[in-house]
C-alpha angles and dihedrals in degrees: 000000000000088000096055093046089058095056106051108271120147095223158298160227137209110228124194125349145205096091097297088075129108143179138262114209134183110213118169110232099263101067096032092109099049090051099055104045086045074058098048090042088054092054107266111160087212152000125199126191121223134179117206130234122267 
């Protein structure tokens, strides 16, 4: 989370837990990018893109 925080992101939540969790974060689209690869330098195994629903 503090990750995300530092690179722009508006915020987040940790979802599940017990090893098999992960962790929902709302990023604007100018800082999308840096978000992500601040998120793939600090180990993640992966990142997805959503966009919600209107």
């Amino acid at each position: 989370m503090d990750t995300a925080k530092e690179s722009g992101a508006l915020g987040s939540k940790i979802i599940g837990s017990c090893g098999g969790g992960f962790m929902v974060t709302m990023v604007d689209d100018e800082n999308k990018y840096k978000v992500k690869q601040a998120f793939m330098e600090a180990g993640a195994i992966a990142v997805y893109e959503i966009e919600p629903i209107n």
